[in-house]
Structures are given as C-alpha cells and as structure tokens.
C-alpha positions as CSV (number, residue, x, y, z in Angstrom):
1,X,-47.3,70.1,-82.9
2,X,-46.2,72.1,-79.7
3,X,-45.8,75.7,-79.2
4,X,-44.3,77.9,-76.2
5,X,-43.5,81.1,-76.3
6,X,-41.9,84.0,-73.8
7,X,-41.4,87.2,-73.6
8,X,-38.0,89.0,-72.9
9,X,-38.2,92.7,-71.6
10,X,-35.2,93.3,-69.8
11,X,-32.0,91.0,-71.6
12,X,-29.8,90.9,-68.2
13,X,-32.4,89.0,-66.4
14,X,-35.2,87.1,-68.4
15,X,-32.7,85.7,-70.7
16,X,-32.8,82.6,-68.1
17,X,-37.0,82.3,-69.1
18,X,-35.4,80.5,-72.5
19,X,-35.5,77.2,-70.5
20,X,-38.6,76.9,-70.3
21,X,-38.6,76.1,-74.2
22,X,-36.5,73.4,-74.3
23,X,-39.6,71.4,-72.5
24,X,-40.9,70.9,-76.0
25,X,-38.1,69.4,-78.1
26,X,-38.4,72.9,-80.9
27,X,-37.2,72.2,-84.0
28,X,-37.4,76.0,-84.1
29,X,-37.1,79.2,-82.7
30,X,-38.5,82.2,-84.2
31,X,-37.1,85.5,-82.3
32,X,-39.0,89.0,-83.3
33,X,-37.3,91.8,-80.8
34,X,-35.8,95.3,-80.6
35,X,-33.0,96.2,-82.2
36,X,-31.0,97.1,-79.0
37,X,-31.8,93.7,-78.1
38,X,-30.3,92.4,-81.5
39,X,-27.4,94.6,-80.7
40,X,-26.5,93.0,-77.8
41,X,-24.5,90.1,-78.0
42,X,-26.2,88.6,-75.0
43,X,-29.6,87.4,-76.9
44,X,-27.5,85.2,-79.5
45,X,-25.3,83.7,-76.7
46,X,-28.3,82.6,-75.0
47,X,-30.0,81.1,-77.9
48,X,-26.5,79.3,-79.1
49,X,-26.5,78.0,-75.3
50,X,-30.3,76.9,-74.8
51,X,-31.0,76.0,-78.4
52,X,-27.3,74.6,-80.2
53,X,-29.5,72.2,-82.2
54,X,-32.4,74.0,-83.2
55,X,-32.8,76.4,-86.3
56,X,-33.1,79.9,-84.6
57,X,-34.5,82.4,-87.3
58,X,-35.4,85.9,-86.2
59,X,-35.1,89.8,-87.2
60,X,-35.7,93.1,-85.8
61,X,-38.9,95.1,-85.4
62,X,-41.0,97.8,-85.6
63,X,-43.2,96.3,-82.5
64,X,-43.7,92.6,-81.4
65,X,-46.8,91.0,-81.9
66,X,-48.0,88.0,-79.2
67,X,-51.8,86.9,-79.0
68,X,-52.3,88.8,-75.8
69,X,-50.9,92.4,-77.2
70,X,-48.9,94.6,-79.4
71,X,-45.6,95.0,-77.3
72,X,-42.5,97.7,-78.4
73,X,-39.0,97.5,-77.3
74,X,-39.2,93.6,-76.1
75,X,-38.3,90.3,-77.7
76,X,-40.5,87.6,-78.2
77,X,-39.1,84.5,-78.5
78,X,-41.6,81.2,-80.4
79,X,-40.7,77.5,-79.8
80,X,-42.4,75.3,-82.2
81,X,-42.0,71.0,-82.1
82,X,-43.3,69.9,-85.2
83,X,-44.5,66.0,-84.9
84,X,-43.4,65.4,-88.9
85,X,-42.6,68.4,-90.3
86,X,-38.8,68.9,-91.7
87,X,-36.9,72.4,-91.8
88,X,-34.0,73.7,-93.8
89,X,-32.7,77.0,-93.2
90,X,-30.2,79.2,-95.3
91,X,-29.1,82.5,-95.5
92,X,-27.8,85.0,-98.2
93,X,-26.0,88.1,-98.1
94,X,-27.0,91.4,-100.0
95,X,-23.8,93.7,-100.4
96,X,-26.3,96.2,-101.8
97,X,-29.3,97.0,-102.6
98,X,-28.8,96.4,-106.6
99,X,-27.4,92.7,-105.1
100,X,-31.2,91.7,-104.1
101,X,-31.8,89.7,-107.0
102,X,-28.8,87.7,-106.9
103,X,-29.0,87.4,-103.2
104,X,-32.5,86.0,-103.3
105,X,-31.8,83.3,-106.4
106,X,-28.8,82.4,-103.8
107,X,-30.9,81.7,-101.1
108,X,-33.6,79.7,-103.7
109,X,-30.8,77.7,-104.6
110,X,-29.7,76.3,-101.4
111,X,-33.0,75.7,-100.5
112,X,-34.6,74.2,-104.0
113,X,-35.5,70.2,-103.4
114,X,-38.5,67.7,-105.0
115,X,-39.9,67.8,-101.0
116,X,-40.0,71.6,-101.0
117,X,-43.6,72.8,-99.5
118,X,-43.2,76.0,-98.5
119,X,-41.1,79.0,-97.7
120,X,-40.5,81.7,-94.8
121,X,-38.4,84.8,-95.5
122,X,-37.1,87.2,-93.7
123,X,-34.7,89.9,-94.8
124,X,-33.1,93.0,-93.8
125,X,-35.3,95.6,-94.5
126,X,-33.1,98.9,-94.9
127,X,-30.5,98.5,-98.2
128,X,-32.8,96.1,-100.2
129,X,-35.2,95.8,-102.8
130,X,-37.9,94.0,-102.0
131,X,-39.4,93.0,-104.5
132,X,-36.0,92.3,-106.8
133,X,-35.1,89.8,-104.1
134,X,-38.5,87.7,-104.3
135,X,-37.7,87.6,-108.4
136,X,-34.5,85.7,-107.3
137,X,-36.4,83.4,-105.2
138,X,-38.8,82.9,-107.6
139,X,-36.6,82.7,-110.6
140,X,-35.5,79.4,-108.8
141,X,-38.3,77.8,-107.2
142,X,-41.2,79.5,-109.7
143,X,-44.0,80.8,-108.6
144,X,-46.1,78.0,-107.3
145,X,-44.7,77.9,-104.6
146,X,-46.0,79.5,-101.0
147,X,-43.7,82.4,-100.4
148,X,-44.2,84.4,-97.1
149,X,-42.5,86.2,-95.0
150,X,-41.2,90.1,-94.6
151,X,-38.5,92.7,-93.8
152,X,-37.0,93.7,-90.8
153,X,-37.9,97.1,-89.3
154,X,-36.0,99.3,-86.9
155,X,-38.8,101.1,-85.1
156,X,-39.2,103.1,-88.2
157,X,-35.5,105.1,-88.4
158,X,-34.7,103.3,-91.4
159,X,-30.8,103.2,-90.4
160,X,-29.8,99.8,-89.5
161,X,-32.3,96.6,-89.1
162,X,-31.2,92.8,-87.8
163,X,-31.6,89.6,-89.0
164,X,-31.1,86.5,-86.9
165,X,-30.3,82.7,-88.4
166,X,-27.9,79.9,-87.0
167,X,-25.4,81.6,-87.9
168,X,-26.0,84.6,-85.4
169,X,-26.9,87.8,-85.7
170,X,-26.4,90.2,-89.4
171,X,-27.5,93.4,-90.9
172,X,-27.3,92.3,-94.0
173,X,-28.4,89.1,-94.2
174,X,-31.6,87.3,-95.8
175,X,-33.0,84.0,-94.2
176,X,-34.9,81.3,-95.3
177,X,-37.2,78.5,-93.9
178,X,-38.2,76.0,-96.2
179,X,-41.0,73.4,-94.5
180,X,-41.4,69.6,-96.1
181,X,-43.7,67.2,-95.3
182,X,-46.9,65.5,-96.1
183,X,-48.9,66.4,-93.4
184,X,-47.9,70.3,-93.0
185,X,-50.8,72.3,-93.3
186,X,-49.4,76.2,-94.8
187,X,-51.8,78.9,-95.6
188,X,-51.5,82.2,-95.8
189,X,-53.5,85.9,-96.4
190,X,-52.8,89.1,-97.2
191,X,-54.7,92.8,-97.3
192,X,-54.3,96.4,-96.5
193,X,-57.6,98.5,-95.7
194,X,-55.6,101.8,-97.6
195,X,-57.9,103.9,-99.7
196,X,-56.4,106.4,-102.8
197,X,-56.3,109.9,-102.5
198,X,-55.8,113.0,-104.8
199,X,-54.5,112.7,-108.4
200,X,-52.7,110.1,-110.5
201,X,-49.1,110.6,-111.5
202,X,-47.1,109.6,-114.1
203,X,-44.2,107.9,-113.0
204,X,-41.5,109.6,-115.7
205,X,-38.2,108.4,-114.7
206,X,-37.0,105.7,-112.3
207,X,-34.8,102.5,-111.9
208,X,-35.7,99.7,-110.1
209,X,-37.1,101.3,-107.0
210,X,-35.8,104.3,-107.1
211,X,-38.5,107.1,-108.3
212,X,-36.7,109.9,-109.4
213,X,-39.8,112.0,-111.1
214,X,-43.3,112.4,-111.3
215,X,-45.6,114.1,-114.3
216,X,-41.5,115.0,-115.5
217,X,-40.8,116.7,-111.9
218,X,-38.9,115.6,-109.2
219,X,-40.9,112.9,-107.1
220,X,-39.7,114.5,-103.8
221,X,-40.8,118.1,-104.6
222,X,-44.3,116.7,-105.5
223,X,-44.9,113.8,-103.0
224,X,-43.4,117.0,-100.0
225,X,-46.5,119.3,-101.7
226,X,-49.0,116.8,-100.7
227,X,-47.4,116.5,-97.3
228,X,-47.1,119.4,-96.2
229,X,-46.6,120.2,-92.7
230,X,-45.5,116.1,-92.5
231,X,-42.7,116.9,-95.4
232,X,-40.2,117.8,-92.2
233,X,-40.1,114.3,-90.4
234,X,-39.5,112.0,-93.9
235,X,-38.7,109.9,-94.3
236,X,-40.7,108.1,-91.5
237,X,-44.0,110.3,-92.1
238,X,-44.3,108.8,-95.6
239,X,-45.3,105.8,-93.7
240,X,-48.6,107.6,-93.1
241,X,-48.8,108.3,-97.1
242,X,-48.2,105.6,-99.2
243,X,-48.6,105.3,-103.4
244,X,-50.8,102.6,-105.1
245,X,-48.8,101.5,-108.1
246,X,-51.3,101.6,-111.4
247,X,-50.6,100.0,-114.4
248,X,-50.1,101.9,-117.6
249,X,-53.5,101.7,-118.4
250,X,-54.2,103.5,-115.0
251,X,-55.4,100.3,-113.1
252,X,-54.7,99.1,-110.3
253,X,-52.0,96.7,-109.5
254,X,-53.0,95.3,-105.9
255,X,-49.9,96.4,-104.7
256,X,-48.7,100.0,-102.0
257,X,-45.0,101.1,-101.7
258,X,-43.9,102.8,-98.4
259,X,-40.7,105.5,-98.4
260,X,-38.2,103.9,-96.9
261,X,-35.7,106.8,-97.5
262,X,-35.2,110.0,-99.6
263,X,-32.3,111.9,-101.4
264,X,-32.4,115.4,-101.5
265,X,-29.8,116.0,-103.3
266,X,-31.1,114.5,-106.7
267,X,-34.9,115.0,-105.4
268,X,-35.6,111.1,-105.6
269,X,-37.2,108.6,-103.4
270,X,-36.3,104.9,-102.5
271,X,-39.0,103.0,-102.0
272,X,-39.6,99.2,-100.7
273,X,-40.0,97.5,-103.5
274,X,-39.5,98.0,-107.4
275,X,-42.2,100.3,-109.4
276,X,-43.5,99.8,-113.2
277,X,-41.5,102.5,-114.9
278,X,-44.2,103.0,-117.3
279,X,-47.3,103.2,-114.4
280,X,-48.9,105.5,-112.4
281,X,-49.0,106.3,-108.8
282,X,-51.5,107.7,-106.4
283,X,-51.0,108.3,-102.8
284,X,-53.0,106.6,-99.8
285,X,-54.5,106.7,-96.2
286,X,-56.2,105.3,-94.0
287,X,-58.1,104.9,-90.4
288,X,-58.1,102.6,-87.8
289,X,-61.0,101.1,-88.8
290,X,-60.0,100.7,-92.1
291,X,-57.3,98.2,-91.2
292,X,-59.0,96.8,-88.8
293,X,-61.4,96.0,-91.5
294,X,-58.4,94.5,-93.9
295,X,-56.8,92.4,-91.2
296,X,-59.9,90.8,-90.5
297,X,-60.3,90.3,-94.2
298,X,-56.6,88.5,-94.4
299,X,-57.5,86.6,-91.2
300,X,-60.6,84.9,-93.5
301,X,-58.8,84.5,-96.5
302,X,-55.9,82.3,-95.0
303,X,-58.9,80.4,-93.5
304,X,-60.7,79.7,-96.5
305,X,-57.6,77.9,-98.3
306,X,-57.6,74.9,-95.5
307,X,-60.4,72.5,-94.6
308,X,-61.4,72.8,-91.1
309,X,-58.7,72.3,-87.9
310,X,-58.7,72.3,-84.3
311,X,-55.3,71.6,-83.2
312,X,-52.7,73.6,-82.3
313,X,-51.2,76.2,-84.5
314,X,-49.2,79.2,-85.4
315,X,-50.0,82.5,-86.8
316,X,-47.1,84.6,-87.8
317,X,-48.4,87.8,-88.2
318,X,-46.3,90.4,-90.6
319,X,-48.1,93.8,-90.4
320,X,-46.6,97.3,-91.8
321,X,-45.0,99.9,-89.5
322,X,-47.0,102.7,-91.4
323,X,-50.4,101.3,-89.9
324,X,-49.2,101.1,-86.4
325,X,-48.2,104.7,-86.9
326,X,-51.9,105.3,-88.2
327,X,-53.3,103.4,-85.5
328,X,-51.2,104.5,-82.3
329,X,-53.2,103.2,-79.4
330,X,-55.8,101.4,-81.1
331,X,-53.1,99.1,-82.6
332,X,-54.1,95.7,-80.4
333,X,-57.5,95.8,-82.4
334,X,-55.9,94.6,-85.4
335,X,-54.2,91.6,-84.1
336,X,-57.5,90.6,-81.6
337,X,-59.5,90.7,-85.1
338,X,-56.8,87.9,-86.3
339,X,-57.1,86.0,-82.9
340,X,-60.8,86.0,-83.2
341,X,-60.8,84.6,-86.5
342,X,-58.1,82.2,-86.3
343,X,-59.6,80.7,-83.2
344,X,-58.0,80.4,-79.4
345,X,-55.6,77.1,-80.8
346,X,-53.4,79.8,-82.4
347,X,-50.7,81.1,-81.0
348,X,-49.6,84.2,-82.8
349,X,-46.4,86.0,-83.1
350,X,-45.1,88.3,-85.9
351,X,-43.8,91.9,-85.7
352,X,-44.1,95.4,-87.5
353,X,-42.2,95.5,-90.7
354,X,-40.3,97.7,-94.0
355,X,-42.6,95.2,-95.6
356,X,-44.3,92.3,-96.3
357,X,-43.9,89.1,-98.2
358,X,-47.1,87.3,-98.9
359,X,-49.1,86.3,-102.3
360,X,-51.3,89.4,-103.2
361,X,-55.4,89.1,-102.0
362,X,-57.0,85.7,-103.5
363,X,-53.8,85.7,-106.0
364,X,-51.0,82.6,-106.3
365,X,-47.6,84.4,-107.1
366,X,-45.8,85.9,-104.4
367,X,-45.1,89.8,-104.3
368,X,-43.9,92.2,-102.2
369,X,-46.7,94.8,-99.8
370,X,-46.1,97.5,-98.2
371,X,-49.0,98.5,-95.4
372,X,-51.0,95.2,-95.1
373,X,-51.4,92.8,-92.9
374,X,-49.7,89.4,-93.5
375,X,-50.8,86.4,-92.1
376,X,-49.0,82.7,-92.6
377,X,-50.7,80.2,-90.7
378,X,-48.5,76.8,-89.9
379,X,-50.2,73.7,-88.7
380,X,-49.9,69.5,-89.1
381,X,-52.4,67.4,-90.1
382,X,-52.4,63.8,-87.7
C-alpha cells in the first residue's frame, strides 16, 4: 500500500502538483476542498486529465484535515495504490430530502456483492436526512456491515455542499466506496466529548427530522430561549448547541443532532438526521478539551479492533463543523491527538462535516453523529 498526497491552495497554478500522484499507480483519489474550488470546473478537468482510470471520490468541506494541520479554503487531494485491495464506486441521487431513503437502498444496491468488506460514504450534506439515507444502505446490505463515512459541509452556510465521484462534480449526489479483499484491514471509531445541559424536553410533534415542537411549543421559540444573544446568527450558531436524543424512558441514545436549518414561518427546525418522535431532547456543549479528550478516545477505539501494524496506512478523519467552531484556534489539537495515537505510518486526511457516518462508541450498527469525531482507518495486511 502507497499513499501521496498534496495540497492545492490556489486552483490556477498548483493544479499541475496532481502529477506527482500518478508516481504511485492510485487506484484512488479521495479529494476534500472548498466549495469555490468544487465550483470551479477547473479541479474536475484536472482530475479527469491526470486520473481517467482511477475512482476519484471527494466532497466539500467545512475545513480540510492533513496530518501536519487543520487547513480552510484549500483542497487536499489523497492518492492511495492498494497492493490487493479492489474498489467499486457508485453514486445516487437524492431529489429531496424525503428521497434519502430510497436514494441510499439505490446506492446499497449497486454496490451489494458476496466479496463486499466494507463501505465509504459520502453525501451532500444540505437537503438530506442523514440518517433515513443510512436505513437504505442498511436495508440492503444489513447491518453487519462496516459503514463509514459523512456529509459534505459548506463552511457552515448550509446553502449548497459538493460531492465529487467519476462522474464529476454534483450537489446532490451520494457516493459510495465499497473495499473487497482478503487482506484489507478496515477499522473504524467514533466519539464526541459533548456534555448535556439544562432541562429535558419532550419532543411533541415531528416527522422524520423535522422537529416542529417541544413540551407542546414550538421547538424554535424554545431552543432561541436558551440561545439567547446566539438566537440572531442560526442557523450556524446551533452548531455550538446541539440536543442529545433520549429515549422515551429518558435515556440516552448515544447519538447529538446539529441544526442544519430553521423555518420561521412554522417555528420548526431541520435537523441532520431523524429524531424518535416519542423521546426527549436535551441540549449540549462543550470545550476544547473536551473534544480533545473524545478524539483521542475514537483514535483508541479504532485501534483496539485490529491486531498490531506497522505499515503504511490511511486515516480518514470525519470531524463535525460545530467543534471546530468551539475550538477556533485550538482546532489542530484534535487531529495531533489522532496522529499520536495512530502512529507516524498514517497518513491522515478527512474534512469538517453536516455530519458523520460511523458505528456509534464500541457499538456494531452504523448510525448517523452529529459533533464527533470519526475515524476510519484503511490498511493491507502482506
């Protein structure tokens, strides 16, 4: 296994640092990068011309993440030459948000084979629901299977995000990697660092994930109370202030939803991923430290489900817009805890998502997050 990897800043002159890539024979190239980047139709020409015969999967950011630093309005472009490892890579497209489910069975389906070991998704991370998509996908492949992966981000405007696949660049397009082969080694880990604040809620009317009320009032008038002075730059502040979903019985589920829009008009919000209509919610924060704590504690877990290895390997790191926000200059600490952990032989890449697709904290099925930090780890075994 090979990896290479540059880093594009200015797209009307590095664009020609893609040759270096091609030293290593990639099977594929992963692209995380700013959406003006994504806009341009410069960065897919170039890939199409330096990589025709290579699966190029990619999407938009919040940030770009390399080993060395946390980087914002760049591209980052991954070459990987796997010695045995086989790829598959198909897209589906999501006319809506109430398509996700549909869209995500789709992309299962084109995917679905006996050699199947693994799966990498990415999907536009603006008019979707998270977690209805990752029912699709598993209502095909079940859930067994490693699912990781997460949703493209736009610098946290929530307007348009960008997904990149062979067949160029889309805005509303989900992409899938599926891995085969006997000696791939596929691990992954997955944890936040938030900690619950103020009262419980009853979630008393929603649909899917839109909330529309909370204790039988509008969710927006009540989550704005709690904001206060914050209420006036929503919906990107609610990425500071999360909810934990709780089960009817007032437990906790494992799993935060960010805002990823609001609707005055009928006082709802939209948020990532789908809620339990009969649960609770209860908002969230956190500091640096915190996460710093809960990337570290991702970083062991995807260590502890592989036997010891010292060759060359990949970290894609998924990590949540909201703590970036919370952790402003401070943000490199996070990754540096994952490059510590994961050991000098791993190259990392990733970016700052809408959200992230991983197996919840020492659990098997595969769920949507919102506000952790994601790790899948990609190696071979000689």
């Amino acid at each position: 296994m090979e990896i290479k990897q540059v880093i594009l800043r200015d797209l009307e002159t590095d664009l020609t640092q893609l040759k270096s890539l091609t030293s290593i024979d990639p099977q594929l190239i992963l692209v995380f990068g700013y959406t003006g980047h994504f806009a341009s139709p410069l960065l897919n020409q170039a890939l199409t011309t330096y990589f025709p015969n290579t699966h190029r999967v990619g999407c938009s950011t919040a940030g770009e993440i390399t080993s060395a630093a946390v980087l914002s309005k760049t591209t980052v472009v991954t070459a990987v030459h796997f010695d045995s490892t086989t790829l598959r890579v198909a897209t589906a497209n999501i006319a809506g948000m109430d398509n996700s489910f549909d869209a995500g069975k789709n992309l299962a389906a084109q995917l679905r084979s006996d050699e199947l070991r693994a799966l990498l998704v990415l999907g536009q991370g603006v008019n979707i629901n998270g977690s209805a998509m990752i029912e699709g996908i598993v209502s095909e492949l079940g859930d067994s299977l490693p699912i990781t992966g997460g949703l493209a981000a736009d610098d946290g405007a929530f307007v348009k995000t960008y997904t990149l696949s062979n067949n160029g660049v889309s805005t509303s397009e989900i992409v899938g990697i599926g891995f085969s082969g006997e000696h791939l080694v596929f691990s992954n880990g997955s944890y936040g660092g938030w900690k619950a604040f103020g009262p419980t809620r009853k979630v008393t009317r929603s649909t899917g994930n839109i909330l529309y009320e909370l204790d039988g009032e509008p969710a927006l008038n009540v989550y704005k109370r709690y904001l206060g002075d914050y209420a006036k730059d929503l919906p990107s502040s609610g990425l500071l202030f999360p909810f934990e979903m709780l089960s009817d019985a007032r437990e906790s589920l494992g799993q935060i939803r960010t805002i990823l829009g609001v609707d005055e008009s009928n006082g709802s919000l939209v948020l990532a991923g789908a809620i339990n209509p009969e649960g609770f919610l209860r908002l969230m924060h956190a500091h640096t430290n915190d996460l710093v704590d809960g990337a570290e504690t991702a970083a062991d877990a995807t260590l502890e489900k592989i036997q010891t290895h010292t060759g060359p390997a990949l970290g894609l790191l998924v990590s949540c817009v909201g703590r970036k926000l919370v952790m402003g200059g401070r943000v490199d600490e996070e990754v540096e805890a994952v490059q510590d952990i994961l050991g000098e032989n791993t190259v990392l890449c990733g970016f700052y998502s809408n959200g992230e697709i991983c197996p919840s904290y020492q659990l098997a099925a595969c769920s949507l997050h919102n506000q952790t930090m994601t790790i899948t780890y990609l190696t071979e075994r000689v």
